[in-house]
C-alpha positions in Angstrom: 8.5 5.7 -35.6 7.2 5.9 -32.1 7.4 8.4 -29.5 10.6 8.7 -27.0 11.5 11.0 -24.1 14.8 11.7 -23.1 13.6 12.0 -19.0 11.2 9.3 -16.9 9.5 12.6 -16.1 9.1 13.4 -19.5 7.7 9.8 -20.3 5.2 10.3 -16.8 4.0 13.7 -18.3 3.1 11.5 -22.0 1.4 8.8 -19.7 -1.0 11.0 -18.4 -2.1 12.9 -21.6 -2.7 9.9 -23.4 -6.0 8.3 -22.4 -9.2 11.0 -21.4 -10.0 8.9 -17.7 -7.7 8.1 -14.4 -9.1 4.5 -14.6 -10.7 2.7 -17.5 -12.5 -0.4 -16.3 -12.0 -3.8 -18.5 -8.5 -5.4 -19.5 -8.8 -5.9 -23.1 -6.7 -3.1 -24.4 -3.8 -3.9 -21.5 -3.9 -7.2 -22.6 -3.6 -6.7 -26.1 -0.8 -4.8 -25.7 0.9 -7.1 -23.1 0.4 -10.2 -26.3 2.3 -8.0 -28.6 5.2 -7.5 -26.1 4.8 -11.4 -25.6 5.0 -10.2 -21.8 5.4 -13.8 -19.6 6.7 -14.9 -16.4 9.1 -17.6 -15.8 9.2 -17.9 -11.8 6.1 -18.3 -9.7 3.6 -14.8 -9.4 1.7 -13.9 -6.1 -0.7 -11.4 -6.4 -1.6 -9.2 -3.6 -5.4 -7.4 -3.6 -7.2 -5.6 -0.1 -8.1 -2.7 0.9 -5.2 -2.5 3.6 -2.0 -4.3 4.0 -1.1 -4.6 0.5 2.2 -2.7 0.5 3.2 -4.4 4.0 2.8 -8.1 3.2 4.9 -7.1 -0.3 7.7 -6.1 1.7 7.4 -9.2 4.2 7.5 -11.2 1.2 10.1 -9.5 -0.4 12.3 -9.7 3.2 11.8 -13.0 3.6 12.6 -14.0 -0.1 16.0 -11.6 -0.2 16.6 -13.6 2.9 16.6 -17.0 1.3 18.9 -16.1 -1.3 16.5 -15.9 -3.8 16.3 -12.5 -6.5 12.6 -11.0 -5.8 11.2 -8.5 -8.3 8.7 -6.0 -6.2 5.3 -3.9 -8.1 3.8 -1.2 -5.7 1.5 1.3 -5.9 1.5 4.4 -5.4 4.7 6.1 -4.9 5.4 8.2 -1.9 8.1 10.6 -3.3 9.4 9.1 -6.3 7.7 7.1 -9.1 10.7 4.4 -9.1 9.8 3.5 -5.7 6.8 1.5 -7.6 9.6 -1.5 -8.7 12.5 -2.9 -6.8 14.6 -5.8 -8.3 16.8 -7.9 -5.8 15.7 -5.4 -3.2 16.9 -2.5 -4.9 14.7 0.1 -6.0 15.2 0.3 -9.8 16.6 3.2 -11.7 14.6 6.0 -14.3 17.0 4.1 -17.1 15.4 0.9 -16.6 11.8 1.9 -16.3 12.7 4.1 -19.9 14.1 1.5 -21.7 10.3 -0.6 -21.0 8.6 2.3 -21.7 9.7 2.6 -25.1 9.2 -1.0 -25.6 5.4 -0.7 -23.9 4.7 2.2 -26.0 6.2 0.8 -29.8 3.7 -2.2 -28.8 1.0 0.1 -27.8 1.1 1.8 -31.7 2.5 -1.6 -33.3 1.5 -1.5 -37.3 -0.5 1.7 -36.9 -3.2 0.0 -34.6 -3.2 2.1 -32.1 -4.5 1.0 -28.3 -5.1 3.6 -25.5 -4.2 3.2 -22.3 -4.3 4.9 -19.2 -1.5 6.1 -17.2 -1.4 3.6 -14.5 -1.7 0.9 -17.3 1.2 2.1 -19.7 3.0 2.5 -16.4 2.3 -0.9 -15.4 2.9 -2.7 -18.7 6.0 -0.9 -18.5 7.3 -2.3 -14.8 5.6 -5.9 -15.7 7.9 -5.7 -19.0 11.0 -4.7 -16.8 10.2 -7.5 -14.2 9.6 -9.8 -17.3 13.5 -9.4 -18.2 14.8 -9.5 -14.9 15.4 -13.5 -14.1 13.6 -13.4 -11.0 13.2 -16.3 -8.5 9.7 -14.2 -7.6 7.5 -12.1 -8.7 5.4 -10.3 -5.8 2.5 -7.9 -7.6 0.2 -5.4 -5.8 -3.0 -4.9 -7.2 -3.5 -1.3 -7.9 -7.5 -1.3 -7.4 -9.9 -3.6 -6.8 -8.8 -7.3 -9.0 -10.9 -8.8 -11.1 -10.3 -5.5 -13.4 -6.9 -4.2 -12.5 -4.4 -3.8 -15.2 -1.9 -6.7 -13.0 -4.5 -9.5 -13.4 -3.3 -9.6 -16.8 -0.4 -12.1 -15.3 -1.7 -15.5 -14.0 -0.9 -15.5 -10.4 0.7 -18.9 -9.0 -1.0 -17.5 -5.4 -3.2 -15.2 -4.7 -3.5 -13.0 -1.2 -6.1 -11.4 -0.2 -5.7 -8.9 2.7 -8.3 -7.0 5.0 -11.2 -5.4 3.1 -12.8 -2.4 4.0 -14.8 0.0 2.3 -13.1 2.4 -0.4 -13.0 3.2 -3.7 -16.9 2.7 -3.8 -17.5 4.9 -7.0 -15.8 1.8 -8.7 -15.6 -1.2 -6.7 -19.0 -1.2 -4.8 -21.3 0.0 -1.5 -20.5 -2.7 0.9 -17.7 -5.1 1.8 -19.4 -8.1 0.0 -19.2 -6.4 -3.4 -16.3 -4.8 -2.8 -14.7 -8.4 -1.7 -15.8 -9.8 -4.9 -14.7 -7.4 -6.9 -11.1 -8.4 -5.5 -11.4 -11.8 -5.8 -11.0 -11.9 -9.2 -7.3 -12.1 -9.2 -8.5 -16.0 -7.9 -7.3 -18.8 -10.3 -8.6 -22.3 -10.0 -6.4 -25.0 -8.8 -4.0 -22.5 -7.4 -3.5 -21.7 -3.6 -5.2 -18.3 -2.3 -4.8 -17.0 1.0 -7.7 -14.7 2.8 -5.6 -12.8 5.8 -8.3 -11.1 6.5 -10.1 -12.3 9.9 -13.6 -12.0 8.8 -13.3 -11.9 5.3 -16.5 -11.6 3.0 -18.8 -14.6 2.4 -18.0 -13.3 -1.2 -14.5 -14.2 -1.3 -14.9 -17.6 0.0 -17.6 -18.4 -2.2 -15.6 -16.9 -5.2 -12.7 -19.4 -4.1 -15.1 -22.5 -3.7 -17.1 -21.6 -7.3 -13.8 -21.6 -9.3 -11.9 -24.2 -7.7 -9.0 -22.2 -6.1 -6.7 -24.0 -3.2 -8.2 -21.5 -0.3 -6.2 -21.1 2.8 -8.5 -19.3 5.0 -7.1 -17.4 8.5 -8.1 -18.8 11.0 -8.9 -22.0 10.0 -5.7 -22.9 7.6 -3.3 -20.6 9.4 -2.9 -18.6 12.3 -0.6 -16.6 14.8 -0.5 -16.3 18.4 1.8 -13.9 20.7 2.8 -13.1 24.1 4.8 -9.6 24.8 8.4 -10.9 23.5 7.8 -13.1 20.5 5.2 -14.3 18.3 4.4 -17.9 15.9 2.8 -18.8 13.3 0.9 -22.2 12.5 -0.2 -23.4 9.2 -0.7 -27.1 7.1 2.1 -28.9 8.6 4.4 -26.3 9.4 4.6 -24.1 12.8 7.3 -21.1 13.4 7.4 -20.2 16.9 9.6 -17.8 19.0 9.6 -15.1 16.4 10.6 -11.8 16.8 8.0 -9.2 15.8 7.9 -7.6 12.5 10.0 -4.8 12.0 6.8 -2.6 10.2 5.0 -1.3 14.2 1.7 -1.8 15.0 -0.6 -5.0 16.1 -2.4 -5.6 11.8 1.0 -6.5 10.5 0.6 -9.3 12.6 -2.2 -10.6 10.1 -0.1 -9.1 7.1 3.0 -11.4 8.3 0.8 -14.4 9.1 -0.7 -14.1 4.9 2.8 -13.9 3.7 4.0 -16.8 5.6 1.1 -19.4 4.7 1.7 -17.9 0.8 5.3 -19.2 1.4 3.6 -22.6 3.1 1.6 -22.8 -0.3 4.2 -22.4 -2.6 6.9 -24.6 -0.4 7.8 -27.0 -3.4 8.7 -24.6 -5.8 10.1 -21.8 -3.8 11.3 -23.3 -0.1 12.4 -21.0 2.8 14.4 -21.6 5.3 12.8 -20.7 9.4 16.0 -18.5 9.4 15.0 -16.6 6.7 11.6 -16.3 8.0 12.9 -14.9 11.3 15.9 -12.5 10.1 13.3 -11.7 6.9 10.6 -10.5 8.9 12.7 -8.8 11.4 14.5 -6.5 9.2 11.4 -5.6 7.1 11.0 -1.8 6.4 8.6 0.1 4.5 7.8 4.4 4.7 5.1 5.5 6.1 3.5 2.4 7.3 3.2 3.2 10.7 6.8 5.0 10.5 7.8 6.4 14.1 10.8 9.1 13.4 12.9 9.7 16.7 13.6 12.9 17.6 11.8 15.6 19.9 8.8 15.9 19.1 8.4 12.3 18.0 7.3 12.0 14.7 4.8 9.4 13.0 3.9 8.7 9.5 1.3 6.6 8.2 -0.7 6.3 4.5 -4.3 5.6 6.8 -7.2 7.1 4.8 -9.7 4.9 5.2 -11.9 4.4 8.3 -10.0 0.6 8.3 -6.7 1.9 8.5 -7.1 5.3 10.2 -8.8 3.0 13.2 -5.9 0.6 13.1 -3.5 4.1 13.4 -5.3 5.4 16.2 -5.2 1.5 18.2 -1.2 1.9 17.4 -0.9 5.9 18.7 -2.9 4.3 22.0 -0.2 2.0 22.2 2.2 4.6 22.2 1.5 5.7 25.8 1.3 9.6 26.9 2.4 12.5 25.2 1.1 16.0 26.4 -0.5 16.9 23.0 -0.6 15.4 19.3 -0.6 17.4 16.5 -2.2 16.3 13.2 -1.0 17.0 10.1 -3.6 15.7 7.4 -4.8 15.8 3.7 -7.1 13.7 1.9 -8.8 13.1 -1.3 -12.5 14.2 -1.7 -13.4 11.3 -2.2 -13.0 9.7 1.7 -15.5 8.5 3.7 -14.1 11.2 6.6 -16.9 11.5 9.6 -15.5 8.2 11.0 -12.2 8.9 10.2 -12.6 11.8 12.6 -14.4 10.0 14.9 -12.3 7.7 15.4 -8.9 9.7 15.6 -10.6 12.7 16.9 -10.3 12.4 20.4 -6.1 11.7 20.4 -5.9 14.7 18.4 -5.3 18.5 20.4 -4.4 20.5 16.8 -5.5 19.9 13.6 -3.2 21.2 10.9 -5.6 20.5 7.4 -3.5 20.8 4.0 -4.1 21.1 0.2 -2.4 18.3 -2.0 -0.6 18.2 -5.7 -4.1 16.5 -7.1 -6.7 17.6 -8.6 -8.7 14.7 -6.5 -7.6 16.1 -3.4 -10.1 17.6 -1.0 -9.2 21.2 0.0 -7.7 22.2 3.2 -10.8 24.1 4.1 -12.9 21.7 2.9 -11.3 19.4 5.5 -12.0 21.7 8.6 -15.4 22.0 7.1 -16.1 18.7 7.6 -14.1 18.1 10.8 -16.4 20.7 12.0 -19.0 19.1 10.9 -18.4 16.0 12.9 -17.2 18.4 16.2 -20.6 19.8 16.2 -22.5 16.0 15.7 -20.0 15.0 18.9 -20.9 18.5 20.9 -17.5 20.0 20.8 -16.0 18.2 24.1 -12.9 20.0 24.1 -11.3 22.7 22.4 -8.9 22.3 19.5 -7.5 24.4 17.3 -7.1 24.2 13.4 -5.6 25.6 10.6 -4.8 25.3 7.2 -1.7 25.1 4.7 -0.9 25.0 1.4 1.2 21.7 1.4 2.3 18.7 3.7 5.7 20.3 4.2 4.0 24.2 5.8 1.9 22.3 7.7 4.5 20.0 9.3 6.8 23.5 9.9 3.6 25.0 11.9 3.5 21.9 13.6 7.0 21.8 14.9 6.7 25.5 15.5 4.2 24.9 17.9 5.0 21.8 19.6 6.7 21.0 22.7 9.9 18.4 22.3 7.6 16.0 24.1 4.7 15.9 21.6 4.0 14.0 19.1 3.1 14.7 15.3 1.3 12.8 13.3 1.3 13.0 9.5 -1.5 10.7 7.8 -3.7 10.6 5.0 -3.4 10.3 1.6 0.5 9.1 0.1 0.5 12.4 -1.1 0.3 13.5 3.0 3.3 11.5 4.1 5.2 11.7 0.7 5.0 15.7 1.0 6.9 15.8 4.3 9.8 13.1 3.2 10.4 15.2 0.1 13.7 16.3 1.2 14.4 12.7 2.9 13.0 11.9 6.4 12.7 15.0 8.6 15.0 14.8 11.8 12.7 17.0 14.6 14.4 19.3 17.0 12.0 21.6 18.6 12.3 25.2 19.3 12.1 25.3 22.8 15.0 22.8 24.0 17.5 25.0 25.9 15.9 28.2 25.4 
């Protein structure tokens, strides 16, 4: 008899107890377990792996495949509020039923014939949504790697085309000290013969080695594909195909540009077996939405969200606040893990930001609230201290974001970044709607 749970939470809570480590390196056990559930794919796979941009170019995809006609199955990771967010089917996001049903069937594999294999949470959970996809007669599978490649739990599933997004330094515990390593480390979700496409401007030497050494079809930015853009519109240019006057990407800010250009020459590469149309490629990529990628909430003050928390993405946020032009303050509400390369973070950000509001996260690898002043201090004192701002600290996402709007003027801006815990704290109760205190008073 194997174990069953009457809630997804329930199932979530067994997930976690089960293996002693967050992340176990080496696929043997997922893939043992993945044989016994004779898990296989019968539409093409595309694999997504970066540091950023993951989660963006898997919604472009998925836009511009719903827009086509065609049945897309989507794997993210992680969640912002609830863990059913991590799979949509036919653009839907799918339901706790469906995930239980493939957890039961993941887990009677896992302890098939007494020979039981441990697995850690995120690969019992992934098994799980690669079994539901499995059953789902897609026309597409689109996959985001969870960490890294070459060792994640979805490289398990041969990819029919690989992308490779911008790579910037994170996870270094695991994946390595410098881009180079870190590149090759994503790589591995490369397969020979088949097409993979490096979005990122100046990738690694690693990756394009990695690609040459195995034999992979590489489409390289810049040389195989590219964009260009005036104020109105933007196009795209690949091998034998060119979309031009095309609206720009519903997801703000100037890097989805590169995620939208990777997505397209993906579609370029796998033209024969899954055409689109240049209407779907327009309509696709203007309707594509995703929270917390760069999300600006109307409303007064104006609020953003973004999942930066990495020097990478937290200097891409602060190119896109620029581009925002003047507010009379920002306010920043912002937890991270411990384990962040912060200084530049703060560097970088530090000078749009007039309050700090610094909070603790749900995690046990979350940094503190006070450790984050500490450190922001830290990197004040290194700069000299130019200008006087104010911090303080809060026991979640959600108090933080109240002493926020509590202070703020209806023209600020607040800006809630950091860790998906961060953003996915403040939309708890769906997407707050800000009316300052002071309007008519």
């Amino acid at each position: 008899m194997h174990t069953t749970f009457p809630t997804l939470d329930a199932w979530l809570a067994y997930c976690e107890r089960l293996h002693p480590q967050n992340i176990a390196m080496g696929l043997e056990r997922v893939r043992e377990v993945a044989q016994r559930l004779a898990l296989r794919f019968d539409c093409p796979v595309i694999t997504v792996a970066g540091t950023n941009g993951k989660g963006s170019t898997c919604a472009m995809l998925e836009a511009v495949a719903l827009q086509s006609g065609y049945k897309p199955g989507v794997y993210t990771s992680p969640h912002l509020v609830h863990f059913e967010e991590r799979c949509r089917i036919g653009g839907e996001i799918c339901s706790a039923q469906q995930l239980m049903s493939s957890f039961e069937a993941v887990e009677s594999a896992r302890v098939q014939g007494g020979n039981e294999i441990q697995l850690t949470y995120f690969e019992f959970t992934t098994l799980g949504i690669l079994h539901l996809l499995s059953q789902s007669r897609l026309d597409v599978a689109i996959l985001e790697v969870g960490l890294g490649g070459r060792l994640d739990a979805t490289n398990i599933i041969d990819t029919d085309c690989a992308i490779i997004t911008s790579i910037d330094i994170d996870h270094t515990e695991l994946l390595g000290k410098d881009r180079e390593t870190i590149g090759r480390e994503k790589a591995g979700i490369m397969r020979a013969g088949r097409p993979v496409i490096v979005s990122d401007p100046v990738a690694p030497q690693s990756v394009i080695d990695h690609a040459q050494e195995i034999g992979a079809e590489l489409w390289q930015f810049g040389k195989d594909f590219n964009f260009s853009g005036d104020k109105q519109q933007w196009g795209w240019a690949g091998r034998g195909r060119r979309y031009a006057g095309l609206a720009y990407p519903a997801l703000r800010g100037a890097n989805q540009l590169v995620n939208a250009a990777g997505a397209l020459a993906a579609f370029e590469a796998l033209r024969e077996r899954l055409p689109v149309t240049a209407q779907a490629v327009r309509t696709g990529m203007a309707m594509v939405e995703l929270p917390g990628r760069f999300q600006i909430v109307p409303g007064q003050p104006t609020l953003v969200l973004d999942v930066a928390h990495n020097p990478h993405s937290v200097a891409a946020l602060t190119a896109n606040l620029d581009a925002m032009g003047f507010f009379p303050r920002t306010h920043a509400v912002f937890g991270a893990m411990a384990d962040k390369d912060l200084a530049p973070m703060f560097a970088k950000v530090g000078p749009l930001v007039d309050r700090w509001y610094f909070c603790d996260l749900p995690t046990p690898r979350a940094d503190t609230a006070a450790g984050l002043q500490q450190k922001w201090n830290a990197v004040q004192m290194v700069a000299g201290g130019r200008r006087e701002v104010t911090t303080s600290l809060h026991a979640t996402p959600e108090l933080a974001l109240q002493a926020a709007v509590a202070a703020a003027d209806p023209a600020d801006r607040i800006v809630v970044f950091g860790s998906f815990y961060t953003v996915g704290g403040v939309l708890l109760h769906g997407t707050p709607r800000l009316q300052a205190k002071h309007l008519g008073e």
